[in-house]
DRENDRENDREN-890041 format. One record per residue: z negated, x, y negated of N, C-alpha, C in turn; residue in three letters. Coordinates in steps of 0.05 Angstrom, whole numbers, plus 5000, padded with zeros to 4 digits. Layout:
ZXYZXYZXYala/...
***
This chain:
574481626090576581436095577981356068unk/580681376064581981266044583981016039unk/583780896025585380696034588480766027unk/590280646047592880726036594080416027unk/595080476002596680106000599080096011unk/600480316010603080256027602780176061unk/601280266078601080226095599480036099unk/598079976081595279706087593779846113unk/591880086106590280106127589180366120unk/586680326133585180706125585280906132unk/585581176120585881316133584881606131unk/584181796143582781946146583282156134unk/582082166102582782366087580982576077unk/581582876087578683156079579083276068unk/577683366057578583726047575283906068unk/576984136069574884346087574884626068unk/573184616057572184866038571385196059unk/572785426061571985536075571385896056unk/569385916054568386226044568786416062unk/571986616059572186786075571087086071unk/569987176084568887506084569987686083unk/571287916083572988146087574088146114unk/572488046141573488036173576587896167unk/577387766149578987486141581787626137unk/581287896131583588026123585188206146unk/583488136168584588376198586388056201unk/588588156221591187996238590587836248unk/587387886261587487716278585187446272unk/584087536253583187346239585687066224unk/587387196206589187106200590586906214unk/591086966243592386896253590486616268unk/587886676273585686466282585486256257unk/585486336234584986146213587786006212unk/589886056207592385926206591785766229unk/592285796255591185646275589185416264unk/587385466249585585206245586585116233unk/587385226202588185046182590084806191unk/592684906212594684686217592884546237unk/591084466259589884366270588584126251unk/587384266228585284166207588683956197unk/590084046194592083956174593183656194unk/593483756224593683416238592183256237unk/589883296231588183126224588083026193unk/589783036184590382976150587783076142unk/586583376139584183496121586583756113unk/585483726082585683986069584584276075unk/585684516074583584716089582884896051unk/582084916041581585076013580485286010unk/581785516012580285726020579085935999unk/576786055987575886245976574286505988unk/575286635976574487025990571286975973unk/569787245985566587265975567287305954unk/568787445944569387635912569287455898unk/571887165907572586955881569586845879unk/567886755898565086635892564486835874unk/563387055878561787225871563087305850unk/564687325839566087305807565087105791unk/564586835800564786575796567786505772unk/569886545786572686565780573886305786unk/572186065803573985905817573685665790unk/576485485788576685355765575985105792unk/573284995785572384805802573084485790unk/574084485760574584365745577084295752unk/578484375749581984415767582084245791unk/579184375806580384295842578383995838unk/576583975826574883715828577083445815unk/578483525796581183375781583283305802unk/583283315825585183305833585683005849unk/587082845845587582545856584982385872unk/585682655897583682555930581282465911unk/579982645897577182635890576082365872unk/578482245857577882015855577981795876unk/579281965893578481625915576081715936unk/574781895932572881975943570781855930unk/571481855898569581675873569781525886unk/572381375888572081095886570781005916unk/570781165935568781015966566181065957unk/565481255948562281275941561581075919unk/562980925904562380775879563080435887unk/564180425917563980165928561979995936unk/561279825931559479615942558479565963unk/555779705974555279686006554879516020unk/553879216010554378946014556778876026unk/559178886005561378836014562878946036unk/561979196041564179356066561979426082unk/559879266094557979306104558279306138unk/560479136142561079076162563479276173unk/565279286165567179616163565779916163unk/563779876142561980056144560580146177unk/560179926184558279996198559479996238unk/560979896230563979956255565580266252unk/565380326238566180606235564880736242unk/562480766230560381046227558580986248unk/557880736257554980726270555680926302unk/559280876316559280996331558181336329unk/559081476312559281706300556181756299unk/555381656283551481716282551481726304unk/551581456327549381576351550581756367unk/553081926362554282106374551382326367unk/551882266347550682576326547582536337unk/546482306342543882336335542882476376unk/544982416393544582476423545082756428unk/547082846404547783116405544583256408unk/544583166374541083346374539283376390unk/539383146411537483066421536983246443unk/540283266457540983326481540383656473unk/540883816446540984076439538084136447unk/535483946428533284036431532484086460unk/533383856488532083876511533884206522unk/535684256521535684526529534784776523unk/534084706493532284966484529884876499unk/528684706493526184716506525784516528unk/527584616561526884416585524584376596unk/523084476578520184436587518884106589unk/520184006559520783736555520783566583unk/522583666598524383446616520983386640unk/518583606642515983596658514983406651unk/515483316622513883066603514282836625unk/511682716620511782386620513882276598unk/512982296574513582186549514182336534unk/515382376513517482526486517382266461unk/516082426443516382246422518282296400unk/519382086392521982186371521882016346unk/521682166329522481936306525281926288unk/526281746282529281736271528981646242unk/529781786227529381716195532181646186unk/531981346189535681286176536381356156unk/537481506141538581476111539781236111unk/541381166123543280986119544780776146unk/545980826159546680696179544780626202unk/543580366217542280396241544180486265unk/542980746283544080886294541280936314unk/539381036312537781096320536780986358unk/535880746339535580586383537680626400unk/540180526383542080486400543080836420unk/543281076402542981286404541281276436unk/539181216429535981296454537781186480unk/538580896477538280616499540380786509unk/542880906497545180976510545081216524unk/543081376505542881626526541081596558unk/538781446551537481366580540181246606unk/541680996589543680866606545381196617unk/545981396607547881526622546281696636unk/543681756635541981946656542081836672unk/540481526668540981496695543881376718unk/546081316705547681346716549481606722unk/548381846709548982146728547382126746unk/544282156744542182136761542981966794unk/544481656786545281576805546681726833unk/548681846819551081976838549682246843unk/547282406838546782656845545482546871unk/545582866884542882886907540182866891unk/538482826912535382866898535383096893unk/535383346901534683586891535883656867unk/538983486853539083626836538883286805unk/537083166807537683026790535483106776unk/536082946735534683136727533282866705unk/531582716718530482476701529282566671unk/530982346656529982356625527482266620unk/525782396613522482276603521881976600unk/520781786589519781726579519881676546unk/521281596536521481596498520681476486unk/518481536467517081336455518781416423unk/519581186414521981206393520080946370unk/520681126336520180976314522381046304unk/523580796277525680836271524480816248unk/525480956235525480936198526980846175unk/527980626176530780376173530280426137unk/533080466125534280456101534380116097unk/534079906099535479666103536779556089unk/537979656067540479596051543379556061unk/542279766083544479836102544579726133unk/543379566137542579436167543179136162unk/545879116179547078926175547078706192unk/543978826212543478566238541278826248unk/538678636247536978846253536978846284unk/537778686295538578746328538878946335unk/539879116321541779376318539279576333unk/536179506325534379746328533479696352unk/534079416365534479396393530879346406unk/529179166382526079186387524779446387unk/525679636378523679946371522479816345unk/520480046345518080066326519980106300unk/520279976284521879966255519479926235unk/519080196214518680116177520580276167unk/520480226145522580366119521880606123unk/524780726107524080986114522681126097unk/521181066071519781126052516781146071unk/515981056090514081106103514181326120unk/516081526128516281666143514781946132unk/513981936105512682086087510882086087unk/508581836093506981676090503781676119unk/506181776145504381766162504282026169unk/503082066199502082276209504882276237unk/506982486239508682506256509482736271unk/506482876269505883156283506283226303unk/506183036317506783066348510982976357unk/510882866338513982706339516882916339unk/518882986354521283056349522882856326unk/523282906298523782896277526482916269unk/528382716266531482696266531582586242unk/533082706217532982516194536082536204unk/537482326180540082196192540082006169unk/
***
């Protein structure tokens, strides 16, 4: 996110680094990447593109592209005060984590639906940074069972059982409510114990 002063408000600024292969040079590749790039480009992200050769030369003046404006205000969000934008911080992103963290979740039970026979599934969430984790769990149960609601019996497909530890950064936990009464230590302990049995989400 960048801030704009003319507009007084943030706004959503990328760059997308992409290593193209030789496929990159047929039509119809060409024509699929242009397609992204302006897609990538409504979304105000840069698309930056390098062939294998320019890596593999090591030809690219990274000095040049790291110099360039964006990257100081990329400094300057990473070199802001987490205290202070703690609350912005955490209105932004926290939705986004528990997107990410249900994604995984939902990825692992289809590789392995064997899961879904369980009583219980244990998971552990290692915050880097944002609390995301419980809320993640509580929301995914809330929508099983309101699919579950509207199916027939034969085809509903009840979520286990989740026994959930969270592994909280707390620098960054700006209301521990947030973990919603789950099992919370730091995440320096997540090193510390035995989590052999546990589905393992760092974040």
């Amino acid at each position: 996110m960048h801030w704009n002063n003319a507009n007084q408000c943030y706004e959503k600024v990328g760059r997308i680094f992409e290593v193209d292969g030789p496929h990159h040079s047929l039509s119809e590749y060409k024509y699929y990447d242009a397609y992204r790039d302006a897609i990538a480009a409504d979304e105000n992200f840069e698309t930056i593109r390098f062939t294998v050769e320019t890596i593999k030369a090591d030809n690219t003046d990274f000095e040049a592209l790291i110099g360039r404006k964006i990257y100081q205000n990329f400094k300057n969000n990473f070199d802001k005060n987490i205290k202070e934008h703690l609350a912005e911080y955490s209105l932004i992103f926290i939705p986004l984590a528990v997107a990410r963290v249900q994604k995984t979740i939902l990825e692992f039970l289809l590789v392995h639906p064997e899961l879904f026979k369980k009583e219980k599934i244990e998971i552990a969430i290692v915050e880097r940074d944002l609390p995301c984790g419980a809320i993640a769990i509580k929301s995914l149960q809330d929508l099983f069972f309101n699919i579950n609601e509207i199916l027939e019996d034969k085809d509903k497909l009840p979520l286990p059982e989740i026994s959930l530890k969270i592994f909280e950064n707390s620098k960054w936990v700006i209301d521990t409510k947030l973990h919603l009464q789950a099992s919370v230590k730091d995440e320096s302990f997540s090193f510390k114990i035995s989590l052999t049995s546990y589905l393992i989400i760092p974040f």
